[in-house]
Backbone as a printed PyTorch tensor [residue, N CA C, xyz], in Angstrom:
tensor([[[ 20.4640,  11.0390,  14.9370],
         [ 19.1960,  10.9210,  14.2410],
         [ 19.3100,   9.9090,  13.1090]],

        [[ 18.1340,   9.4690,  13.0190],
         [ 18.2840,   7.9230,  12.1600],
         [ 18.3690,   8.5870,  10.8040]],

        [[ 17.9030,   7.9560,   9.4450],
         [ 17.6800,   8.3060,   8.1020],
         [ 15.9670,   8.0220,   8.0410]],

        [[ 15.5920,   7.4320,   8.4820],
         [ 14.0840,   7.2930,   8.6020],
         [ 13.0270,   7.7950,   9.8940]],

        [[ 11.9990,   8.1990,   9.2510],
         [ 11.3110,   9.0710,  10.7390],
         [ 10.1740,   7.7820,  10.5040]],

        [[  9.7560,   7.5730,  11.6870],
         [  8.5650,   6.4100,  11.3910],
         [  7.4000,   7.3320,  12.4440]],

        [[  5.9080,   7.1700,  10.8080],
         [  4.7680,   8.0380,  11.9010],
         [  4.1030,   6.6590,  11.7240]],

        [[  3.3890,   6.3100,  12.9800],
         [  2.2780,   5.4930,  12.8500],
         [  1.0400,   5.5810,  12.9260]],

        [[  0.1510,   5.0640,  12.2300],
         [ -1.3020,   5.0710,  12.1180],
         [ -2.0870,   4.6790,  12.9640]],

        [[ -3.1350,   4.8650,  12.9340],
         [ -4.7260,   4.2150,  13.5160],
         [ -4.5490,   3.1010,  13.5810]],

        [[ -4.1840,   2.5300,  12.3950],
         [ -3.9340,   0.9860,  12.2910],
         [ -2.3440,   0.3830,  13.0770]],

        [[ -2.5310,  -0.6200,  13.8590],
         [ -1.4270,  -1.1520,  14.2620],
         [ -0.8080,  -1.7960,  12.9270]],

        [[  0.5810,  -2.0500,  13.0050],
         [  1.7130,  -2.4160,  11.9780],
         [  1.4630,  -1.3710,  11.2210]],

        [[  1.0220,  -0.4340,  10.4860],
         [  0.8450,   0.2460,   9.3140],
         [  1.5390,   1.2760,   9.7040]],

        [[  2.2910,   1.9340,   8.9100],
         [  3.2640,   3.3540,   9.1770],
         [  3.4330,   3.8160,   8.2340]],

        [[  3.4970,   5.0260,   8.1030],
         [  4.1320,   6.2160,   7.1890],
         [  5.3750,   6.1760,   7.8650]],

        [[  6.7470,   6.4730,   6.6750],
         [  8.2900,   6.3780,   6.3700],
         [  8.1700,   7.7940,   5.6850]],

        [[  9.2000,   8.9240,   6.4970],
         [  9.8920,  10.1010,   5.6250],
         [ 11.3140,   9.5580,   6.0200]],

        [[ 11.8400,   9.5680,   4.5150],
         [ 13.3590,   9.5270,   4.6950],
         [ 14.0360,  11.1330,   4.6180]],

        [[ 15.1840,  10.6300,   5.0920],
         [ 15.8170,  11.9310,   5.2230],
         [ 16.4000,  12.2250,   3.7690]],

        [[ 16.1580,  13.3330,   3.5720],
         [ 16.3920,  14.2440,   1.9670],
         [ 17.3670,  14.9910,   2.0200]],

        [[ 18.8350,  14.5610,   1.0750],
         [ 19.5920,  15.2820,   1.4700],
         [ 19.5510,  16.1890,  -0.0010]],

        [[ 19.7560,  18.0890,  -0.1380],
         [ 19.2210,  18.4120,  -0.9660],
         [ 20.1710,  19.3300,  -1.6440]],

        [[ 20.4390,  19.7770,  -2.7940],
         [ 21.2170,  21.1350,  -3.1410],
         [ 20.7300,  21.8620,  -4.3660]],

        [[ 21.8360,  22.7940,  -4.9880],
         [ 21.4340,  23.4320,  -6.1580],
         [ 21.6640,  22.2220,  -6.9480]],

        [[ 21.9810,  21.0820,  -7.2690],
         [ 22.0090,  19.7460,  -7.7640],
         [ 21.0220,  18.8610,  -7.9740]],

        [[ 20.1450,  19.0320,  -7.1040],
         [ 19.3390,  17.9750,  -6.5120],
         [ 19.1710,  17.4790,  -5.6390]],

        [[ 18.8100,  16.0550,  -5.5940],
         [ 18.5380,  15.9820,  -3.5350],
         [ 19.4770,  14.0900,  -3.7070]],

        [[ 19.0080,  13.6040,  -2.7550],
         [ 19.9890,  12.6920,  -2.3910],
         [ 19.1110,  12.1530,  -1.6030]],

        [[ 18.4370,  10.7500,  -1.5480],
         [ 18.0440,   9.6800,   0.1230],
         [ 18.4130,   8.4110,  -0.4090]],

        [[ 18.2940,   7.7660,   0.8450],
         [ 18.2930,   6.3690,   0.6940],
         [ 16.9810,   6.1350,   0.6530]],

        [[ 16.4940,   5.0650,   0.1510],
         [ 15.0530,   4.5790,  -0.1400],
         [ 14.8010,   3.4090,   1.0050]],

        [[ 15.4490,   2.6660,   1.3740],
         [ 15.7300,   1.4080,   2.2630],
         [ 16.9070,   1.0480,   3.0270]],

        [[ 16.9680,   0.4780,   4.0740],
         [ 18.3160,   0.1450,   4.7180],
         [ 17.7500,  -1.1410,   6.1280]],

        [[ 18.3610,  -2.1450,   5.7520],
         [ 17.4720,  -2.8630,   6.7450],
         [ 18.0360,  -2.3740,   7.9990]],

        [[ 19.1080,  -2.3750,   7.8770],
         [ 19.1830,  -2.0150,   9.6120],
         [ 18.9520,  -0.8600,   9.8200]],

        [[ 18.5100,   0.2220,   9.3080],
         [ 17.5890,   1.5390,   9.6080],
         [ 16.4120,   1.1830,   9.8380]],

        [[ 15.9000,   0.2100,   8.8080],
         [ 14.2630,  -0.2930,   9.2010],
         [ 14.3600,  -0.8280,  10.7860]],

        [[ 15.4420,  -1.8240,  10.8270],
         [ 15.2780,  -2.7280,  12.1270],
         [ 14.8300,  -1.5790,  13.0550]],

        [[ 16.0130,  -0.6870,  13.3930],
         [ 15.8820,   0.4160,  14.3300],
         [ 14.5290,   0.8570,  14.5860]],

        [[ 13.8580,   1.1610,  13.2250],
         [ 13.0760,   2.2420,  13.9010],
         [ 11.6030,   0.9980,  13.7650]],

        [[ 11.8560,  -0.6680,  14.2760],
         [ 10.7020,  -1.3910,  14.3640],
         [ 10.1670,  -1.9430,  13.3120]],

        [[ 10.6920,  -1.8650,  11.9130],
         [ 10.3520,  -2.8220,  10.6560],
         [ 10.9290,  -4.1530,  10.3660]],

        [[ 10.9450,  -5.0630,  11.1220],
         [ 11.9130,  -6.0860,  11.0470],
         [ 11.3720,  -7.0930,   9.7010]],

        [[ 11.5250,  -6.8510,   8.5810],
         [ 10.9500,  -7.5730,   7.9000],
         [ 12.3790,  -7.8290,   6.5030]],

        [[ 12.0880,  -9.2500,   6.1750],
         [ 12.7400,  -9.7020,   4.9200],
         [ 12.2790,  -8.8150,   3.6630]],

        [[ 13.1210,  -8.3550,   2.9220],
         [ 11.8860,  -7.9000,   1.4210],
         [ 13.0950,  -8.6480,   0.3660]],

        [[ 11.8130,  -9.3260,  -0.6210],
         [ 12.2270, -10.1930,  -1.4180],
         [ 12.0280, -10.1530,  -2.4680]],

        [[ 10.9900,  -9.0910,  -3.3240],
         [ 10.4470,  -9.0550,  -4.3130],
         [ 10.5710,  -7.2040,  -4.8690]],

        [[ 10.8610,  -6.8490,  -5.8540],
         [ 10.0980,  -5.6760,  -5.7350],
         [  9.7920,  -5.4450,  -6.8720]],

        [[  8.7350,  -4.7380,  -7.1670],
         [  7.5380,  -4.5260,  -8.0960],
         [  7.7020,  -2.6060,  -8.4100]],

        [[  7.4720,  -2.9830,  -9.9720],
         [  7.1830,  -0.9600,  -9.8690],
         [  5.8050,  -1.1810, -11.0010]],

        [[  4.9520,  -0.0180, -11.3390],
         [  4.3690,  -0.0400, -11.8830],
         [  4.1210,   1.5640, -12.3700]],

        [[  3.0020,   1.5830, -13.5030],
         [  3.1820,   2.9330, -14.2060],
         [  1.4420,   2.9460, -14.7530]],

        [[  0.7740,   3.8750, -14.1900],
         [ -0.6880,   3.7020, -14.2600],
         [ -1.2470,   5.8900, -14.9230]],

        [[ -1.9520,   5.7530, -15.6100],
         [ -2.7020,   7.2160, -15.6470],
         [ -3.8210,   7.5410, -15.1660]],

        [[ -4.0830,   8.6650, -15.0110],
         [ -4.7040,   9.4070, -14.0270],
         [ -6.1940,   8.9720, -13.6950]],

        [[ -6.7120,   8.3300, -12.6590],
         [ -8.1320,   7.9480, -12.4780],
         [ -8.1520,   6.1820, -12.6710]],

        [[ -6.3850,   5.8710, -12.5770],
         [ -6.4880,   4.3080, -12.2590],
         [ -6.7170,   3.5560, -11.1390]],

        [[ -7.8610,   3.2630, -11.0600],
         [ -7.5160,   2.4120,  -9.2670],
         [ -7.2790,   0.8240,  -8.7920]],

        [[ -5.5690,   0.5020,  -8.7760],
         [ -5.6560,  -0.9100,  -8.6660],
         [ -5.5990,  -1.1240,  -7.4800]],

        [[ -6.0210,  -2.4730,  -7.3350],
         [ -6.4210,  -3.0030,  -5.3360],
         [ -7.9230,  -2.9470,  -5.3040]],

        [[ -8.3560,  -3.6840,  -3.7560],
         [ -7.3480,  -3.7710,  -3.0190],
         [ -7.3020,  -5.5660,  -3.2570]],

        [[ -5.8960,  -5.5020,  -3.6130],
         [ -5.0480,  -6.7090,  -3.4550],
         [ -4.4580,  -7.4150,  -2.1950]],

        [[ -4.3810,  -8.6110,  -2.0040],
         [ -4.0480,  -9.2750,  -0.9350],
         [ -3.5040, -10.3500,  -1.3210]],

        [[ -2.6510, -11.2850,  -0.5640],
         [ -2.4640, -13.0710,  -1.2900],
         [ -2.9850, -13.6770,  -0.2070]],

        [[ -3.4960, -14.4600,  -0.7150],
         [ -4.0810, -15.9280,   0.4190],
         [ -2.9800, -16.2490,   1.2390]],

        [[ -1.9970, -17.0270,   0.2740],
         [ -0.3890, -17.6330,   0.4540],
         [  0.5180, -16.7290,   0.2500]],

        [[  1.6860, -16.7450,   0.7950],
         [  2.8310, -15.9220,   0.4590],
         [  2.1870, -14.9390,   0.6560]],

        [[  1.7940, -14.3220,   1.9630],
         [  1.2190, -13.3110,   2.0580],
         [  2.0380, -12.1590,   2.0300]],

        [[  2.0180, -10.9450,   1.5570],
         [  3.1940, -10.3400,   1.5580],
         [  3.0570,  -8.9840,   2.3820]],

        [[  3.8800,  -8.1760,   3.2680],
         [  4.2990,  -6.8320,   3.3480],
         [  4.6830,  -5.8610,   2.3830]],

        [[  3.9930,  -4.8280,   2.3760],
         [  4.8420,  -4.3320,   1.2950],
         [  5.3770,  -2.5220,   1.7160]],

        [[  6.3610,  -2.1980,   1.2580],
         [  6.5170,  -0.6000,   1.2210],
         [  6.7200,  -0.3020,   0.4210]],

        [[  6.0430,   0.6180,  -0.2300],
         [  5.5120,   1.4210,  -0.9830],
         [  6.1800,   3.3620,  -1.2830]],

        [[  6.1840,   3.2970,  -2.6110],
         [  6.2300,   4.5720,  -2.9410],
         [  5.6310,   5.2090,  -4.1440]],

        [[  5.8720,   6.1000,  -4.2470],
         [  6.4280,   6.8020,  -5.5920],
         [  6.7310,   7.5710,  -6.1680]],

        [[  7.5240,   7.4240,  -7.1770],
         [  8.4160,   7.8110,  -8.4330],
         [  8.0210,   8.9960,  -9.1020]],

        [[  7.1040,   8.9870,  -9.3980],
         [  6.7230,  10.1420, -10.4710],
         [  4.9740,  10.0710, -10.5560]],

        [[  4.5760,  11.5970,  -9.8480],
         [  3.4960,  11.7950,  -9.7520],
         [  2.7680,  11.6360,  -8.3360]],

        [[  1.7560,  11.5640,  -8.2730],
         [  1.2620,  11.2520,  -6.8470],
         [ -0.3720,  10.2830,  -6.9040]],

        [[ -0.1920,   9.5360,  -5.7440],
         [ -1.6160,   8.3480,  -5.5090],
         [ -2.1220,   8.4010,  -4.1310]],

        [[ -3.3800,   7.9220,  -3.7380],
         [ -3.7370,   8.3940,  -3.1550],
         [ -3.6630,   6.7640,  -2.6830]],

        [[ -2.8450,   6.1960,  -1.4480],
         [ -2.4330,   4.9520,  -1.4420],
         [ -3.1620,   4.8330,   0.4500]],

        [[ -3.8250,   2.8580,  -0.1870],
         [ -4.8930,   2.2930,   1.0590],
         [ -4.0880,   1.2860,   1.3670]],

        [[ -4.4030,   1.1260,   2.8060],
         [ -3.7430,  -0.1100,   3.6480],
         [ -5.5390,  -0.7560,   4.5450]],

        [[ -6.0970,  -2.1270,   4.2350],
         [ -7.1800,  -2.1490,   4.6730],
         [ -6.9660,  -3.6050,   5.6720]],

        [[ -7.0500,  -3.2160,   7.0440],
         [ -7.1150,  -4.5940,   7.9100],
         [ -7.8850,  -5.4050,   7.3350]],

        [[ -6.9590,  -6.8960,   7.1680],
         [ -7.6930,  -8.6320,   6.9180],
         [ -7.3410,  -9.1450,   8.1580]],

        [[ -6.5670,  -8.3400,   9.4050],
         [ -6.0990,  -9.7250,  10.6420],
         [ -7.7720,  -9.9400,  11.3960]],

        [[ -7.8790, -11.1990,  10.7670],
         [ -9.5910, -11.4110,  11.6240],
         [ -9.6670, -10.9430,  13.3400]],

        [[ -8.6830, -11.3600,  14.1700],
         [ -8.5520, -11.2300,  15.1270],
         [ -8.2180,  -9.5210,  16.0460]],

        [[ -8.1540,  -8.9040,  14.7480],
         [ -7.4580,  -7.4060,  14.9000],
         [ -8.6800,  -6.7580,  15.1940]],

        [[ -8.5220,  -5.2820,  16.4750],
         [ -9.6010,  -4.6210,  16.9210],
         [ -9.8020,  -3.7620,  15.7240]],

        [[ -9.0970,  -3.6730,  14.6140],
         [ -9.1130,  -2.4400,  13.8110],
         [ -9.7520,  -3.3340,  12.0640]],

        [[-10.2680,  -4.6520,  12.0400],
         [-10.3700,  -5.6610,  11.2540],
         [-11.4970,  -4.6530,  10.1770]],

        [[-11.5780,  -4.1680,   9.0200],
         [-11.8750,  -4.1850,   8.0320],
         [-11.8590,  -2.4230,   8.2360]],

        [[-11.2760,  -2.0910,   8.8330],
         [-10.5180,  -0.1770,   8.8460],
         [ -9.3970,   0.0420,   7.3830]],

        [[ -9.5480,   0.8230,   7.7370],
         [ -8.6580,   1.3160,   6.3920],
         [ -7.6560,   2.7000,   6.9210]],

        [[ -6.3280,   2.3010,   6.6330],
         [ -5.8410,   3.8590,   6.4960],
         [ -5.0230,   4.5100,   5.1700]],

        [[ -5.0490,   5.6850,   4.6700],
         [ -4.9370,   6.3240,   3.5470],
         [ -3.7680,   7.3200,   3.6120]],

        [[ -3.2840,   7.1960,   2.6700],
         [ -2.3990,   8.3610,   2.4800],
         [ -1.9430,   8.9530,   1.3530]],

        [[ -1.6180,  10.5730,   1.0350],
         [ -1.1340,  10.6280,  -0.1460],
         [  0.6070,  10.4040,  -0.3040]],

        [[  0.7150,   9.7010,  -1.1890],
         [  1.8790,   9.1590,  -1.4220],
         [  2.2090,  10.7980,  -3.1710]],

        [[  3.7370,  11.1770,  -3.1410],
         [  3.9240,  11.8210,  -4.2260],
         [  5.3670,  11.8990,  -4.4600]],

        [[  5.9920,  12.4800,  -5.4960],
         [  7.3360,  12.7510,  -5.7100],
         [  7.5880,  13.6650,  -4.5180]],

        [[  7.0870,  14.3410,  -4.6420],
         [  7.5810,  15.7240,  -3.7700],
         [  7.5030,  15.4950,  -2.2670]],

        [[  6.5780,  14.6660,  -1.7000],
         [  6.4940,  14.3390,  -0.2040],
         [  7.7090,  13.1960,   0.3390]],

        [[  7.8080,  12.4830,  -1.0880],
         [  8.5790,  11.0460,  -0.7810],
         [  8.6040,  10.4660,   0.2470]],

        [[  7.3230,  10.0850,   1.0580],
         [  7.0870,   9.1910,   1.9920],
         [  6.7110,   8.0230,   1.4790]],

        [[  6.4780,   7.2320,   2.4740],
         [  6.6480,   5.7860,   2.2390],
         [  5.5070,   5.0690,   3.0720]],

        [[  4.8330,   4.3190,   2.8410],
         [  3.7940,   3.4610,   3.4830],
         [  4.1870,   2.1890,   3.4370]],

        [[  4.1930,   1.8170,   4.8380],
         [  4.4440,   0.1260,   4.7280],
         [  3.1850,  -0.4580,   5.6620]],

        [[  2.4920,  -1.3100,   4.6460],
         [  1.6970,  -2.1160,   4.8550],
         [  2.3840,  -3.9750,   5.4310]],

        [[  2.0890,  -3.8740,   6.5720],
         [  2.1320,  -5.5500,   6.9550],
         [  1.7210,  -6.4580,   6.4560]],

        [[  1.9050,  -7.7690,   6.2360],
         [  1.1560,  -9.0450,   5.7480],
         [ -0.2130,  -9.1250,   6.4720]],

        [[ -1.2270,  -9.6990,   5.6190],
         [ -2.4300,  -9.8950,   5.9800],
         [ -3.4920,  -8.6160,   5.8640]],

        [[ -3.1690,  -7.8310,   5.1650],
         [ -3.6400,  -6.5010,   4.7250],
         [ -3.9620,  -6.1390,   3.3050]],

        [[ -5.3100,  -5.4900,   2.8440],
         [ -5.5500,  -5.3800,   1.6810],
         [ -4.5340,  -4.1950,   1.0730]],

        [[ -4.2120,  -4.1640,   0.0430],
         [ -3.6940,  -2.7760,  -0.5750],
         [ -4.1230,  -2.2390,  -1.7910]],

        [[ -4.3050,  -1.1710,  -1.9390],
         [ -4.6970,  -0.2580,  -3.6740],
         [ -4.2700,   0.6280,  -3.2720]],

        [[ -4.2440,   1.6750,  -4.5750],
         [ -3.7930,   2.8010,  -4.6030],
         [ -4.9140,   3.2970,  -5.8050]],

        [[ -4.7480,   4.9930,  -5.9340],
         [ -6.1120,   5.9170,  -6.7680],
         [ -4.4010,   6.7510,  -7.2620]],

        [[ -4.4180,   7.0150,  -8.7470],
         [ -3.4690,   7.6160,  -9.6120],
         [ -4.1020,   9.1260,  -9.5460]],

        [[ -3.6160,  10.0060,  -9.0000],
         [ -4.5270,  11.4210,  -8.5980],
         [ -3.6010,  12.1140,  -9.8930]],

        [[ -2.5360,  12.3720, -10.1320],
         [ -1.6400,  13.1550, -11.1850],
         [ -2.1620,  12.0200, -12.4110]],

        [[ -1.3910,  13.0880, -13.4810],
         [ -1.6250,  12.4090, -14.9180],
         [ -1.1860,  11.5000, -15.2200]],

        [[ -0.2510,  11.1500, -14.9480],
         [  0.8040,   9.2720, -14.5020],
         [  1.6360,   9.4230, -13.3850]],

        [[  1.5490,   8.3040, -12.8120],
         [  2.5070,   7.8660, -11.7530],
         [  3.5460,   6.6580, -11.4260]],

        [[  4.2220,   6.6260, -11.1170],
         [  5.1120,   5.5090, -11.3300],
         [  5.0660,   4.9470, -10.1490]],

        [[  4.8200,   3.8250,  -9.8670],
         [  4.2750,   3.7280,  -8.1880],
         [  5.8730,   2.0470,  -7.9440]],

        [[  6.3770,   2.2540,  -6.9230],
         [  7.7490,   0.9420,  -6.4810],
         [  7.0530,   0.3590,  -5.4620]],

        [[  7.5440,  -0.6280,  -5.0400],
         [  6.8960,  -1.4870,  -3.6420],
         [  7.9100,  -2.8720,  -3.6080]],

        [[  8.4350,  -2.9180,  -2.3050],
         [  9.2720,  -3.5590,  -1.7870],
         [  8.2880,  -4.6980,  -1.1970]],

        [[  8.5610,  -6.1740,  -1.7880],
         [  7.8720,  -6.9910,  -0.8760],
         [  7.6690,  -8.1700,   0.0820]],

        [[  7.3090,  -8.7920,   1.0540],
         [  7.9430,  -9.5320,   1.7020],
         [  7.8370, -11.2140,   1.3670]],

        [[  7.1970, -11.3970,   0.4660],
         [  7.0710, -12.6350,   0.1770],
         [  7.1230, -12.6210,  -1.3690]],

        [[  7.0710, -13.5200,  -1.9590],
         [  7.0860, -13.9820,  -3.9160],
         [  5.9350, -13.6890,  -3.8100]],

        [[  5.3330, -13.0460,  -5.3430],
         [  4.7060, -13.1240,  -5.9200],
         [  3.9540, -14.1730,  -6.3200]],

        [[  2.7970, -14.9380,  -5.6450],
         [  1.8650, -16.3770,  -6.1710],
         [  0.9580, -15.7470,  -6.8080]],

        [[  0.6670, -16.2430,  -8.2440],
         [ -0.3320, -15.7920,  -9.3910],
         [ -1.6730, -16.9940,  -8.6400]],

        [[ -1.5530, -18.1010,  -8.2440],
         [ -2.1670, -18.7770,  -7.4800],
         [ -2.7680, -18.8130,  -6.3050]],

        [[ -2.3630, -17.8760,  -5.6680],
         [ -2.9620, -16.6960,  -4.8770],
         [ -3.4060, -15.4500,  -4.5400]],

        [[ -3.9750, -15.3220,  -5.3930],
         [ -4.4800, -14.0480,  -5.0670],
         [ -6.1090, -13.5960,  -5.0540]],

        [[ -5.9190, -12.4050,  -3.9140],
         [ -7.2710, -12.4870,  -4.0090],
         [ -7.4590, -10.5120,  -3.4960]],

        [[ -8.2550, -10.2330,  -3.6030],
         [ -9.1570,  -8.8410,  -2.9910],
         [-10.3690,  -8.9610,  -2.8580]],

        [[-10.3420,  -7.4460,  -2.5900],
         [-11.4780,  -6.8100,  -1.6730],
         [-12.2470,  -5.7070,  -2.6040]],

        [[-13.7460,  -5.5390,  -2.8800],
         [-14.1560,  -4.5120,  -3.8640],
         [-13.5670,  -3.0380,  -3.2320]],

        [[-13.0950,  -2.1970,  -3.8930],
         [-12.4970,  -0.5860,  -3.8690],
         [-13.6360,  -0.1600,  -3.2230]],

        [[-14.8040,  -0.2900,  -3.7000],
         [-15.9340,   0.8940,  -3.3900],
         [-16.8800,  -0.0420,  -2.3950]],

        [[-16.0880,  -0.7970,  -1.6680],
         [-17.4430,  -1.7840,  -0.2870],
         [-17.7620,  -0.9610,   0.5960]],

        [[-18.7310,  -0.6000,   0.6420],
         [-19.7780,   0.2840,   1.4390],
         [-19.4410,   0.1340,   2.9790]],

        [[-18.8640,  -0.7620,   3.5260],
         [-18.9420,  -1.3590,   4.7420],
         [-17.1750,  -1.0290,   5.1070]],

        [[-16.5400,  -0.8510,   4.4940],
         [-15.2080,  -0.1380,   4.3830],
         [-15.2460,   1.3170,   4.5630]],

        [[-16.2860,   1.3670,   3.3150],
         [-15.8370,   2.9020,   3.3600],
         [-14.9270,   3.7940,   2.8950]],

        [[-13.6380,   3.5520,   1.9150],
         [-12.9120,   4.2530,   2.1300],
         [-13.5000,   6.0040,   1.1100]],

        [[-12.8560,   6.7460,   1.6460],
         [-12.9110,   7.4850,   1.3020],
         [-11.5530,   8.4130,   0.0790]],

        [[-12.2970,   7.7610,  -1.1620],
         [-11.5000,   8.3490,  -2.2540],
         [-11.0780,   9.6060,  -2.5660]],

        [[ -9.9510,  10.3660,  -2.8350],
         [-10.4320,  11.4920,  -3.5510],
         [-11.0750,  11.7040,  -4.8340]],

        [[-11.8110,  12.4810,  -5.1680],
         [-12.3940,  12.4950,  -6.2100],
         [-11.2850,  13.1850,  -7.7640]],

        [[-11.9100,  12.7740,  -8.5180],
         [-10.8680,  12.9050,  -9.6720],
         [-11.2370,  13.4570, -10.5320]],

        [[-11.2700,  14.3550, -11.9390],
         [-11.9590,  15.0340, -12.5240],
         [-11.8090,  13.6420, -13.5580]],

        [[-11.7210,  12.5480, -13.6990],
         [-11.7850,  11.5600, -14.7320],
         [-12.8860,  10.7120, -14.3660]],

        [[-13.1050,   9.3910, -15.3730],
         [-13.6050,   8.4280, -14.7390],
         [-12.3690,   7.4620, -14.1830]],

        [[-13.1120,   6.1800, -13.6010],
         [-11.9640,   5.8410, -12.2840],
         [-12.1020,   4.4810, -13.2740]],

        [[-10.7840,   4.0870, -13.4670],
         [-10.3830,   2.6650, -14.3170],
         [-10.0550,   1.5140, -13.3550]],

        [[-10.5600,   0.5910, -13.8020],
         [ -9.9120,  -0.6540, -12.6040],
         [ -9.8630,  -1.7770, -13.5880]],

        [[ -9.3110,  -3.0790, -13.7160],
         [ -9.0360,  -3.8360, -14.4290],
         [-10.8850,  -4.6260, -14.0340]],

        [[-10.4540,  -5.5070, -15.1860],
         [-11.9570,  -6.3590, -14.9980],
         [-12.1130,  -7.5720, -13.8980]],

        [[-10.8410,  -7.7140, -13.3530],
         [-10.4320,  -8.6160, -12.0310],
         [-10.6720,  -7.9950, -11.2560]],

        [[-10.6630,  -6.6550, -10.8050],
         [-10.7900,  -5.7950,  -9.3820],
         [-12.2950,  -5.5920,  -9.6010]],

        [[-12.9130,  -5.3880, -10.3730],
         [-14.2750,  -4.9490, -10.6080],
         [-14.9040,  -6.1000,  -9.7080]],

        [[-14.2390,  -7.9200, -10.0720],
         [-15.3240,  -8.3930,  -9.7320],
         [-15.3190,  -8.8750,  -8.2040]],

        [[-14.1990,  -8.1370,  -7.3970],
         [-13.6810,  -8.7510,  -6.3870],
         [-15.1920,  -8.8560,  -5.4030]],

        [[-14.8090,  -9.5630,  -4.2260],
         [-16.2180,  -9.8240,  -3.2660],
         [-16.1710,  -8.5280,  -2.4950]],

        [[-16.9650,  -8.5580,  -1.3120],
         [-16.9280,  -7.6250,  -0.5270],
         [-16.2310,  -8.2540,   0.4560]],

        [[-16.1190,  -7.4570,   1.8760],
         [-15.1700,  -7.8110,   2.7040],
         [-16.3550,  -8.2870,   3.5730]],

        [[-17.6370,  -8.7410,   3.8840],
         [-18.4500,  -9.6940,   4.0620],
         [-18.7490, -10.7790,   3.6390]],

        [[-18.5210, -10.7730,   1.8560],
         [-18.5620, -11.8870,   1.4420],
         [-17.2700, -12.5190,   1.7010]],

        [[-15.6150, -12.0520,   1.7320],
         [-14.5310, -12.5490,   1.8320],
         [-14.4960, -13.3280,   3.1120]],

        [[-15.4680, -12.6170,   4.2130],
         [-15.2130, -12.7580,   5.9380],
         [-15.7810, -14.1110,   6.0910]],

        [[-17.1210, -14.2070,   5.1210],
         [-17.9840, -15.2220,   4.6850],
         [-17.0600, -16.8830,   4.1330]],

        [[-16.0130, -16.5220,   3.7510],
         [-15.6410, -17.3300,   2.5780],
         [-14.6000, -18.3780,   3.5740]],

        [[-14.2470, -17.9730,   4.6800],
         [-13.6540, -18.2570,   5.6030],
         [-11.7650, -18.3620,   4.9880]],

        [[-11.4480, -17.9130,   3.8370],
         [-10.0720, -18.2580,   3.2480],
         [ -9.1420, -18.5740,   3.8720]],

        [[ -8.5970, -17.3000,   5.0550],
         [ -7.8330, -17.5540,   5.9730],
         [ -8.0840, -17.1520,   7.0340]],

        [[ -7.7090, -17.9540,   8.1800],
         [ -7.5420, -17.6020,   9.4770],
         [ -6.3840, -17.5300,  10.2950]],

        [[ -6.0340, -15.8680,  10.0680],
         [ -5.4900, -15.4460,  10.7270],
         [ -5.4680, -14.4170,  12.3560]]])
């Protein structure tokens, strides 16, 4: 048996990762990554970057994408739990502006890996969370772009939060995924 169980989604490339938890009166024990565990179980990807971040409760950043240096990413987290989106951009994809969701937490310690060419956000459901993400390309501040959180034509379905929901003043003004489809950016 491997160290990684791979479930897959609705969405092609998109998967939920449980690693194996090794546990005692001590504490527990996993590996977080292993490329040749990834290879095995079908993740063949470079990761080159990795990013952590630390957000409170009723933050929602995303959904993020890059034009260039488009990146993959897998995803976790650290402390607390989010309610984490993977939203098809492959124009050509039968599943093209779907979304799939998951709760990501300390205690579940699964893992979502989103493919290149895919929007991503996450919703901070606990009082802080510490959210990691492994990624497949650099970081371009010169590229970047999203998708509005709340596009009607998406759909996703948030959990609701007993807060109000924070987003930076860049995500607020993102387009919709009609106006983006509109914009022709990339064709992939």
């Amino acid at each position: 048996m491997g160290k990684f169980k791979k479930i897959d989604t609705e969405i092609e490339g998109v998967c939920i990762i449980e690693p194996t938890v090794l546990g005692d009166n001590r504490g527990y024990f996993m590996e977080t990554y292993s490329k040749k565990e990834f290879e095995e179980i079908g993740i063949n990807y470079n990761f080159v970057q990795d990013n952590q971040s630390k957000s409170k409760k009723g933050v929602l950043r995303g959904l993020h994408f890059q034009i260039e240096n488009t990146q993959g990413k897998l995803v976790r987290v650290l402390k607390g739990s989010v309610f984490d989106v993977a939203v098809d951009l492959r124009r050509n994809s039968k599943t093209y502006g779907k979304w799939v969701g998951v709760e990501l937490t300390e205690e579940n310690k699964k893992m979502l890996f989103i493919p290149p060419y895919f929007a991503h956000g996450f919703l901070v459901l606990s009082d802080e969370a510490e959210f990691t993400y492994k990624c497949t390309d650099i970081y371009n501040p010169n590229s970047e772009g999203g998708i509005k959180f709340d596009d009607k034509d998406i759909d996703i379905k948030w959990p609701k939060v007993d807060c109000e929901i924070i987003t930076s003043e860049k995500d607020a003004k993102h387009p919709s995924l009609k106006e983006f489809t509109e914009s022709n950016i990339w064709k992939n």
